[in-house]
C-alpha positions as CSV (number, residue, x, y, z in Angstrom):
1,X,144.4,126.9,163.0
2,X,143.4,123.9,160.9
3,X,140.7,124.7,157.5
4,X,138.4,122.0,157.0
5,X,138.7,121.4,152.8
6,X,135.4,121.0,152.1
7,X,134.0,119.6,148.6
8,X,133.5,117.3,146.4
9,X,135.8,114.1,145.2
10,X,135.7,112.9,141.9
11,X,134.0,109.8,143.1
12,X,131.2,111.7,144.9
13,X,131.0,113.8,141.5
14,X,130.4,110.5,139.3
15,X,128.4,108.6,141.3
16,X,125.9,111.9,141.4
17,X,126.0,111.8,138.1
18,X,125.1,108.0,137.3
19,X,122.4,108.3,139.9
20,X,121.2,111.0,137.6
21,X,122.0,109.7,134.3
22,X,119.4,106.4,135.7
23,X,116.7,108.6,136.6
24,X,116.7,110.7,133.5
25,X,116.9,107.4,131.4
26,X,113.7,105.8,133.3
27,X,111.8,109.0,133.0
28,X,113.1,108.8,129.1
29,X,111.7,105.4,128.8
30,X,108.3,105.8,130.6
31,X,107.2,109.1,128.2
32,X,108.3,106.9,125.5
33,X,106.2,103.7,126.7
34,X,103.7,106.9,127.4
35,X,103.7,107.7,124.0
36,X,103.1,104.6,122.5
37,X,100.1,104.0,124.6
38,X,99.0,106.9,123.5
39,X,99.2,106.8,119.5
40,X,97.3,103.2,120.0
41,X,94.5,104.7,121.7
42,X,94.1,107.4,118.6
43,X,94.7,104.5,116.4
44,X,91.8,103.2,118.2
45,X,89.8,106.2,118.3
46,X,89.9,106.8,114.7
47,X,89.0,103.3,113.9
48,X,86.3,103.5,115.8
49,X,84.7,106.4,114.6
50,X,85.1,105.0,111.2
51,X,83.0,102.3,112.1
52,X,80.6,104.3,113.7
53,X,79.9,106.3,110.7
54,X,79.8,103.9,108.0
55,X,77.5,101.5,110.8
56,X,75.0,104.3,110.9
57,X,75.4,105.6,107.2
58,X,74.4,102.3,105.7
59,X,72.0,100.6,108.9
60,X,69.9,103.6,108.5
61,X,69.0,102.7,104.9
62,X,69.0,99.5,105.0
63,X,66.2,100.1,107.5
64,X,64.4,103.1,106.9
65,X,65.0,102.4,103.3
66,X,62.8,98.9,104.1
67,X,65.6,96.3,102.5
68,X,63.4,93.8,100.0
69,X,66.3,91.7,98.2
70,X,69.9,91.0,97.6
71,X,70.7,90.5,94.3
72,X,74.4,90.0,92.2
73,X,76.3,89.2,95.0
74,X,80.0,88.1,93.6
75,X,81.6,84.9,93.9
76,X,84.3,87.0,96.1
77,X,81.4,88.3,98.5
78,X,82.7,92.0,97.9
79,X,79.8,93.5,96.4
80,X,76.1,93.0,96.1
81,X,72.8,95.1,94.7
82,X,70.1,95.7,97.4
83,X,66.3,96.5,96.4
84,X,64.3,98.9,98.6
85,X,60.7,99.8,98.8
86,X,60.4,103.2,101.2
87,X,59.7,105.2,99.7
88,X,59.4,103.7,96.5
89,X,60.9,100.7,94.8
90,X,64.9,101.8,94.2
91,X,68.4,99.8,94.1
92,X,71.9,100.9,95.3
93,X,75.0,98.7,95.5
94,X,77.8,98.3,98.3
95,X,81.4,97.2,97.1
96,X,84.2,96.2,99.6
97,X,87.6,96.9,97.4
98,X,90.3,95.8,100.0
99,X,92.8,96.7,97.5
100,X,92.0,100.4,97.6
101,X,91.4,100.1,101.4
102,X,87.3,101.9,100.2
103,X,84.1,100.4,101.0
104,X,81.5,102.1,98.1
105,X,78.1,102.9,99.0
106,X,76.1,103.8,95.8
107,X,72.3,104.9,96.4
108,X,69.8,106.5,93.9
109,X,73.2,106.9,91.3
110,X,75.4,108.8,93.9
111,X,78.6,106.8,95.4
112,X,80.1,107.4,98.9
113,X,83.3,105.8,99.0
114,X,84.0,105.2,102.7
115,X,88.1,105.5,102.7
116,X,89.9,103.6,105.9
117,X,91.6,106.3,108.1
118,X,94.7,107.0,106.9
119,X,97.3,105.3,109.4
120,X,100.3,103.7,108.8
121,X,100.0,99.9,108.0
122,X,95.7,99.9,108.7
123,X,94.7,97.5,106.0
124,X,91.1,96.8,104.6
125,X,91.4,92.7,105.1
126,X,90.2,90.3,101.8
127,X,88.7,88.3,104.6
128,X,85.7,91.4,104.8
129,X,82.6,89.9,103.1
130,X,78.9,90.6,101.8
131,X,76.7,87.6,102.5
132,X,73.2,86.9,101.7
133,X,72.0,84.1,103.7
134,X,68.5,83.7,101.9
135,X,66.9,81.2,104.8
136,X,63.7,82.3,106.1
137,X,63.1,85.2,104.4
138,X,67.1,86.3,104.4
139,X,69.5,88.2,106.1
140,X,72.0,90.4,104.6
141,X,75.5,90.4,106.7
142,X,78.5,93.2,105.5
143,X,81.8,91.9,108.0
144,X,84.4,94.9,108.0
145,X,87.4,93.8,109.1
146,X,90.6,95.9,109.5
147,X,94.2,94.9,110.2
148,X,96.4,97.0,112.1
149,X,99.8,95.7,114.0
150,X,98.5,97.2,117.7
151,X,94.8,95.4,117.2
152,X,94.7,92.8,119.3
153,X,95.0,89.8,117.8
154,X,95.7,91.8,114.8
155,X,92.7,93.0,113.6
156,X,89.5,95.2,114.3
157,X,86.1,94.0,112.6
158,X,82.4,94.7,112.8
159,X,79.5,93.6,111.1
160,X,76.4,95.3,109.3
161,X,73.2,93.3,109.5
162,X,69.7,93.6,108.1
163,X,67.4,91.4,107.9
164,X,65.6,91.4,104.5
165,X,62.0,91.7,103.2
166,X,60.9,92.2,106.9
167,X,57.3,92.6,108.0
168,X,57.5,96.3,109.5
């Protein structure tokens, strides 16, 4: 009577385990890839939100605040004195300090200082400005821009417009 030896070679045994070796490598790669995506999108997120806030913090008063003048605006466009008239006649003052990655907000002698989130290599750009373009009755323009590796095209900006002295 003849046993049939039944198992497995060596050969079977290690091309078993290559074929698993590949699949646990791709799957290895694609949480990775996974990952990334995912700490980009929060990167995102955050910057986001942090333009959301400082948008709606600062274009609330320069509206509801009624906006009459821009004053003192530096040579490097990073700060600037705004007069309002609602309720009644009052100044505050915005500074963009790139250095410090802080956008100051100072109104009726308090100061918000609007920090950038804090992620690795998000920058406050030099290129951010304050412009008073004093054509037909003016227009007050804050551009925010942020720098960040997984920005497209490196960087993230918005602006902050008001026109001033407008008839309400």
């Amino acid at each position: 009577m003849r046993l049939d030896k039944k198992g497995i070679t060596s050969v079977e045994l290690l091309v078993c385990f290559i074929i698993v070796s590949t699949i646990v490598v791709s799957m290895y790669n694609l949480i990775l890839n996974y990952r990334n995506r995912e700490q980009i999108e929060e990167i995102n997120n955050e910057v986001v939100s942090f333009s959301n806030n400082l948008q709606k913090d600062i274009q609330k008063d320069l509206i509801n605040g009624h906006l009459i003048n821009v004053t003192n605006v530096s040579a490097d466009g990073y700060s600037a004195t705004l007069t309002f008239d609602n309720p009644s006649s009052y100044e505050s003052s915005i500074t963009i300090k790139p250095d410090e990655g802080v956008i100051s907000y100072s109104k009726n002698g308090d100061t918000v200082d609007y920090e950038i989130p804090g992620i690795a290599d998000l920058m406050l750009s030099p290129d951010s400005s304050i412009e008073y373009l004093p054509a037909t009755n003016g227009y007050l323009k804050i551009t925010i821009i942020l720098t960040h590796p997984n920005f497209e095209n490196g960087t993230y900006s918005f602006m902050i417009n008001c026109p001033v002295n407008y008839a309400y």
